[in-house]
N, C-alpha and C positions, 0 to 999 in steps of 0.2 A: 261285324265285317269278318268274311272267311277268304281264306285264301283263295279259295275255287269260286271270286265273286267276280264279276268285271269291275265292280269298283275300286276293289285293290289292283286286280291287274294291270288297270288301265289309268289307275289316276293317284291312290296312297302309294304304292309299289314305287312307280318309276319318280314322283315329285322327294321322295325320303331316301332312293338311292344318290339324287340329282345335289340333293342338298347335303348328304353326307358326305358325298365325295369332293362335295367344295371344302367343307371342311379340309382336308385335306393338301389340297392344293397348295400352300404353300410346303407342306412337307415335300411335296413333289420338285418343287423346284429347290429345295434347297438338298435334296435328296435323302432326306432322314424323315420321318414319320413320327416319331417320338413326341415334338412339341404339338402336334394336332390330335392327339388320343384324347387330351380332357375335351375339347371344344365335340370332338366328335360325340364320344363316349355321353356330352348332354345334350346333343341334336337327337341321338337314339334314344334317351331318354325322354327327350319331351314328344317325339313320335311315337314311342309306343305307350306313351299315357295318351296320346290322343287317339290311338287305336283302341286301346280299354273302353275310353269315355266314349267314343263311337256308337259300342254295343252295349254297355251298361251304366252308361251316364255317370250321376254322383255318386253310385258306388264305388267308384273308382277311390273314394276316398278309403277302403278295405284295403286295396293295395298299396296306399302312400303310408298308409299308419302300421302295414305290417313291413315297407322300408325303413322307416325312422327307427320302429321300434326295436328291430332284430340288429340295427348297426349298432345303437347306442347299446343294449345289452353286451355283443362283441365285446364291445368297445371296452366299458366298462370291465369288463373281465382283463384286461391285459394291465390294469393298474392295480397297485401294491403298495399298501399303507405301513411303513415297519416305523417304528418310534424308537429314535436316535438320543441317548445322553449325552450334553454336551461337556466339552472341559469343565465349566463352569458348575455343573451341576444339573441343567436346566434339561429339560425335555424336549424334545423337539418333532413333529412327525413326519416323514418325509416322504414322497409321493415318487413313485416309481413307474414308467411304462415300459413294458416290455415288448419287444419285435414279435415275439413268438411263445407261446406258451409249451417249453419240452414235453413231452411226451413224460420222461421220468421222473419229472419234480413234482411233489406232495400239490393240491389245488387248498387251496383258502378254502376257510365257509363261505365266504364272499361266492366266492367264484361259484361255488355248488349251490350258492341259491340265487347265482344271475342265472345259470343254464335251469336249474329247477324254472325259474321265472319264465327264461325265453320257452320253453316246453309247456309251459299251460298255457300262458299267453297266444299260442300261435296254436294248441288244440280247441284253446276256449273259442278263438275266431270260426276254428273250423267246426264243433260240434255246436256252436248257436246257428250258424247259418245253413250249415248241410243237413243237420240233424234234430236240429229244433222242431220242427213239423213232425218230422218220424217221433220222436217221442208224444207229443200231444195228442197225434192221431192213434198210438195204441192205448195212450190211455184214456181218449175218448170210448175206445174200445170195451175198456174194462170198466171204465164207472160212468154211464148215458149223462151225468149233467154237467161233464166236463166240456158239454158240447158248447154250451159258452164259450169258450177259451177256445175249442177247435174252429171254429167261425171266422174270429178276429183276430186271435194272433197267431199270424201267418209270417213268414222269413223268404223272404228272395234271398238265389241263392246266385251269389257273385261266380261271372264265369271265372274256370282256372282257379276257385281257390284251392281243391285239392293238391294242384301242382305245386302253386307258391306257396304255399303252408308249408309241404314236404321238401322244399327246396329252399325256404327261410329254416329252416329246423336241421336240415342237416349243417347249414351252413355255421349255425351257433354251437350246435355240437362237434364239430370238425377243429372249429376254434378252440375250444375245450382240452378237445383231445390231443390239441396242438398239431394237427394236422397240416394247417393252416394259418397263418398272418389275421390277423382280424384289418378289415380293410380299413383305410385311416380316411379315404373320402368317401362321403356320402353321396354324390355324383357316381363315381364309379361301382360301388353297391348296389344301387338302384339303377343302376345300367343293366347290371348283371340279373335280380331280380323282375325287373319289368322287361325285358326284352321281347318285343312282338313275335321274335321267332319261334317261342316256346313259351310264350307266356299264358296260353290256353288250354292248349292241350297236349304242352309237353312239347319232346322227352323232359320227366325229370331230371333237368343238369342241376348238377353239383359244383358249388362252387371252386372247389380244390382243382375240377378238371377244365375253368374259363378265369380263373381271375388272373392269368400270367397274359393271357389277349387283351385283358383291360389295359393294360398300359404298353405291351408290347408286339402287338400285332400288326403286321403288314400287308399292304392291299399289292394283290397282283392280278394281270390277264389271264394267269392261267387259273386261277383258285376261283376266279369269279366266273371264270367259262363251266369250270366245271361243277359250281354251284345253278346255272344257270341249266346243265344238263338234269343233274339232280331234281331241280326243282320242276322241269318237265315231265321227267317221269315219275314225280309223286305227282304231279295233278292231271296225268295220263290216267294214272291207277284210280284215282279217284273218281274222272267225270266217266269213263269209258267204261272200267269194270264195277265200280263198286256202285255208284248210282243206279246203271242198269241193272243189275242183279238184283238193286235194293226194291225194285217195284215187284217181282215176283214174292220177294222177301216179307215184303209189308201187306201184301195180299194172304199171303199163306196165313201169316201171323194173325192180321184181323178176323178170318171167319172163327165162328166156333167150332172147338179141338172133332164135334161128335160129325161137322157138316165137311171134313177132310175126310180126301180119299187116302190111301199109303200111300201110290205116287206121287201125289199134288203134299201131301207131309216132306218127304223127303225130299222134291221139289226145292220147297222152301228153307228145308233148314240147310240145304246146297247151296240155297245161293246166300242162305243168311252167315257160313260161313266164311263165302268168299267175300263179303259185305262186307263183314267187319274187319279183317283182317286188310283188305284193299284200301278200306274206308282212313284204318289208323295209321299202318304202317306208310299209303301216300300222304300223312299232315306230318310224319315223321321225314319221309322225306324232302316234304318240301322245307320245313324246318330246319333242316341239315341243309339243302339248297342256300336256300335264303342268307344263314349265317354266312355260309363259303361265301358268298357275294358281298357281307360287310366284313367278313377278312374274320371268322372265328371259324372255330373245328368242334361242331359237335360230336359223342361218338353213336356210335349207332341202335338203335332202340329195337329194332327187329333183324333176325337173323335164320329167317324160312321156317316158320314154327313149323305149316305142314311139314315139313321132313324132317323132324322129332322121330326117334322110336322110343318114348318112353314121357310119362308124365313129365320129369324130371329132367328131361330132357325137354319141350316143348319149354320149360318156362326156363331154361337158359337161353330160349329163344323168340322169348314172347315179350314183350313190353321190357327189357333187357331193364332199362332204368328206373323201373318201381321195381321189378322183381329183386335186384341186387339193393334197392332202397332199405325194402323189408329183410334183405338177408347181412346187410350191415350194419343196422341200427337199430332192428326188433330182433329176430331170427339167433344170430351172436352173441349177444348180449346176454340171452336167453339161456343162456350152455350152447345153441347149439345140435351140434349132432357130439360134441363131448360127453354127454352125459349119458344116463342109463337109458338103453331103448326106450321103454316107457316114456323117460321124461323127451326125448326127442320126436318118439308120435306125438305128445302135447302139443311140445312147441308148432311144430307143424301145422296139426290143426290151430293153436291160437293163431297162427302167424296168417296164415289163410282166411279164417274168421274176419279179422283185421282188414284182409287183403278184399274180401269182399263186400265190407263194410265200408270199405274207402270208394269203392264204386257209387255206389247210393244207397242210400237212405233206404232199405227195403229189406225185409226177410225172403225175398228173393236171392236177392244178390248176395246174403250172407249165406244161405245155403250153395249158392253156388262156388264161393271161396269154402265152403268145408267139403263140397264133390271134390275139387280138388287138390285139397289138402288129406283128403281119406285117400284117394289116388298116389300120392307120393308116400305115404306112411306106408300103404300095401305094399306097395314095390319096393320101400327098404327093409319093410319085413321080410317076403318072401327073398329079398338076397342076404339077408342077415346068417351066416354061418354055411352059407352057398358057395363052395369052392368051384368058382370059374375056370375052367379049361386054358391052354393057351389061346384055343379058339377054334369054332368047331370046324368040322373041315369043308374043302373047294364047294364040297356041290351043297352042303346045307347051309353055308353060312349067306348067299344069297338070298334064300329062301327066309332063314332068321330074321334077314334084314329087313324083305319084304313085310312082312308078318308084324315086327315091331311099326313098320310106317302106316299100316293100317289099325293098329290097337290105337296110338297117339292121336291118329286124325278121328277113327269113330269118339274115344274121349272127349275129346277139343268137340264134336258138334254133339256130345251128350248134350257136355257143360255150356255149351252156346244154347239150347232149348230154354234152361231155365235164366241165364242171361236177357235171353227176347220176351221172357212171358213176362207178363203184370200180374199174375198170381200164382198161387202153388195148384189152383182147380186148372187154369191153361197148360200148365206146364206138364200135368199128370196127365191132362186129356192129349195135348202133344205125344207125348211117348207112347198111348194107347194107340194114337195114329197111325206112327212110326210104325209098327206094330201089325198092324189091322185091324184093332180095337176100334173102330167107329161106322159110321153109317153112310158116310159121305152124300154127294147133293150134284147138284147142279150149279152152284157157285162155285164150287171145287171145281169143277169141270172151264170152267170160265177162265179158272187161272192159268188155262194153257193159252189160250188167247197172246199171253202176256208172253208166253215161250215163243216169241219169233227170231228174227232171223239173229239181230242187233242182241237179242241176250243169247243166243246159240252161244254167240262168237264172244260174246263177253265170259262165258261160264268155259268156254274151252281155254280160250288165252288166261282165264285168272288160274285153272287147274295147270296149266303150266309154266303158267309163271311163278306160282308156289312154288314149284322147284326150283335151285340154284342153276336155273339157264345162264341170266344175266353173268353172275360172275362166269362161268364158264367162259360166254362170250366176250368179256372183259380179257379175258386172259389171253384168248385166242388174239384177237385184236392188236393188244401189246406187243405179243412175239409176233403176228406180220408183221407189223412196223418197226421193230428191232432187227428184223431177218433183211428187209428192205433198207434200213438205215445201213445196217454191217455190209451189205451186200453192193458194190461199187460196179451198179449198171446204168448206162445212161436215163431209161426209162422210171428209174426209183422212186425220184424225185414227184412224177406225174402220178405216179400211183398210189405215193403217200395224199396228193392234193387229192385225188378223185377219189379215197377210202373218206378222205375225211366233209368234201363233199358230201359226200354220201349219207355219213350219218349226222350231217347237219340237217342235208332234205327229210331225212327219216322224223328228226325231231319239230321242226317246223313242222312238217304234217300233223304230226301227232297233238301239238300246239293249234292247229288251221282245227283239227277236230275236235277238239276242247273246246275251241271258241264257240261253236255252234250253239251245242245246249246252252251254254253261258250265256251269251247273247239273248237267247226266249226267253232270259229269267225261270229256268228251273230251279224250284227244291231242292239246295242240297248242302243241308247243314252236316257238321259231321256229328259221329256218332256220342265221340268223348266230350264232347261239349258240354256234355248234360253232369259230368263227371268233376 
């Protein structure tokens, strides 16, 4: 089940906001909220296990064993065995829980080898199920009679475990580092872990930044309106831009690299940019949607990559919640940018390596985390002992700015080629394309077919909405309505109702267009899913 499904929209969605909010209800009459969080908190729970088991049946049982597991681990960790002599003589051991594990006090052995434990346990899950197949299939590769074993032992791979793995593991180590409470109900833990809003394909949340909503979160009109806005315009982005694009996208990508023309290459990796970026950042949205409608605040997972000027830049604004994942719990850890250049290119490249090994199971997708981890190493090189100016001046720094926003985005659809290819032979034959390096066909020629009106208007609105319009028009918005609020004219009143009118018809439309494709039953899994 996806969100961009009708049968979420129309039948999981509204029966699990219907039932949650009865929960509810008597806090509503008695005006406090507080004694309706655990009943809530297990209605959410037992609806997004039956959203798991929906699309992956009894695998779901991956998810319940990596809740029990990572709470009891916790758990474990905040008690404290010290042996007490009594008057008497006698020995005694005495058991101690603790609220919070400080930051500054010494950790037990105990302790360093519950968090040792929680950290294999929860990679062990992830490298048999993700990466089990990747191993056996290269070493099919290397030794022909391993092919027995490459036949039959095969691994399904449970959706979202990349996310809940990395989002069970930070939460034990956060404990650790006493960041954090270690949660005392197992309800409200596996609230937090299984939550349908992100329990697939993200954002990585952190527990340190949703466990204070487990127990003290309130439901209102306004947070659930504007969860509701939210949630339209991520599954806007997704059926309207990202779908459309994606058939131009899927067309380039399947001919062979030698039977593309350049423009029918460039074509495709056009829209395969705007594809995936529409594709992720709208499940992110709706994600963020969805919560604001059961009364949480996720934070935000994208923040306009296209408009990066710099590697380094693009990925404070790219997938914000695994990137800051690897830079607080790999990346840190590591030295860092503390240490010696040298040792900071490393890390970089490992941390990348890492970053694009967590994609899939593929020497694909590892090289694609090391494009762009050799990318962020160059550019702290080349500024490495570069005395920066206060800043250049009126007429070039425009021009600077330009110039870096076109370096970022050619980058960003280098490294999306070898992202889309299934091999390192597509992906070289790709860039020949790019290029002029091939011979193109008549199939190529066919993919403009697919360039009509409905992807014109999909590839010009995604090129602009890459850009920070939206907040712009946010902003502008706020101060009419503040200027109209301050401003004491009889008329005010009518024209706050008809502005707000206004952008209710906008989003109903955009909702009435949604529904369309939906309805005919189109194709349109997301992309991360596979992840």
């Amino acid at each position: 089940m996806v969100f961009s499904s009708m049968t979420f929209l129309t039948l999981f969605l509204p029966l699990v906001l219907v039932g949650y909010y009865i929960c509810f209800i008597p806090a509503f009459v008695k005006h406090r909220s507080v004694a309706r969080r655990l009943p809530a908190n297990l209605f959410l729970l037992a609806s997004s296990l039956l959203f798991y088991f929906w699309g992956e049946g009894w695998r779901v049982w991956v998810l319940v064993a990596s809740c029990v597991v990572n709470f009891l681990l916790a758990r474990l960790m905040m008690w404290r065995i010290t042996l007490s002599t009594q008057n008497d003589g006698r020995k005694k051991y005495i058991f101690n829980c603790s609220e919070i594990l400080h930051s500054g006090d010494p950790r037990t052995g105990t302790q360093k080898i519950l968090l040792a434990a929680a950290i294999v346990l929860n990679l062990g899950f992830l490298i048999y199920f993700k990466y089990f197949n990747f191993f056996i299939d290269n070493i099919a590769d290397v030794f022909p009679p391993a092919w027995q074993v490459h036949t039959w032992a095969r691994v399904a791979l449970p959706l979202g475990i990349s996310f809940f793995t990395f989002e069970s593991m930070s939460y034990v180590i956060d404990v650790y580092r006493g960041d954090v409470p270690a949660e005392k109900n197992l309800i409200n833990f596996s609230c937090y872990l299984t939550m349908f809003q992100h329990l697939v394909a993200g954002p990585v949340i952190r527990y340190r930044d949703l466990y204070h909503y487990l127990t003290e979160r309130t439901l209102s009109r306004s947070l659930f309106a504007s969860g509701v806005r939210r949630f339209i315009i991520g599954l806007s982005k997704k059926v309207l831009i990202a779908n459309t694009v994606a058939v131009i996208a899927d067309k380039a990508f399947e001919l062979p690299p030698n039977e593309l023309t350049t423009a029918t290459a460039w074509l495709g990796i056009v829209c395969y940019t705007l594809q995936i970026y529409y594709d992720f950042s709208a499940y992110s949205d709706m994600a963020i949607g969805l919560a604001q409608m059961f009364g949480f605040e996720f934070l935000e997972n994208f923040n306009y990559p296209y408009f990066a000027r710099s590697a380094q830049d693009f990925w404070r604004r790219w997938h914000i919640s695994l990137s800051s994942w690897f830079r607080d719990y790999l990346y840190i850890p590591l030295g860092g940018n503390r240490q010696r250049p040298w040792r900071t290119y490393l890390n970089l490249l490992f941390v990348f390596f890492l970053c694009g090994l967590w994609h899939g199971a593929s020497w694909v997708f590892v090289a694609w985390g090391l494009y762009h981890g050799f990318f962020l190493a160059a550019e702290r090189l080349l500024a490495r002992g570069k005395k920066v100016a206060d800043g250049p001046n009126l007429v070039w720094k425009p021009i600077l700015s330009l110039l870096g926003h076109g370096y970022a985005v050619l980058m960003a659809m280098g490294g999306w080629v070898l992202f889309r290819s299934e091999t390192f032979t597509q992906a070289w034959g790709y860039y020949g394309a790019l290029i002029g390096n091939s011979d193109g066909g008549a199939r190529a020629n066919a993919i403009w077919l697919y360039y009509a009106l409905d992807a014109q208007i999909a590839i010009a609105a995604g090129v602009l909405f890459s850009m920070p319009l939206l907040p712009a028009l946010s902003r502008w918005w706020n101060r009419q309505r503040l200027l109209l609020a301050l401003t004491e004219k009889p008329l005010n009143g009518v024209f706050l109702q008809s502005m707000e009118l206004g952008r209710t018809c906008v989003l109903l439309c955009l909702l009435l267009l949604c529904f369309l494709p939906l309805a005919s039953g189109t194709h349109n899994p997301f992309i991360y899913f596979r992840f």
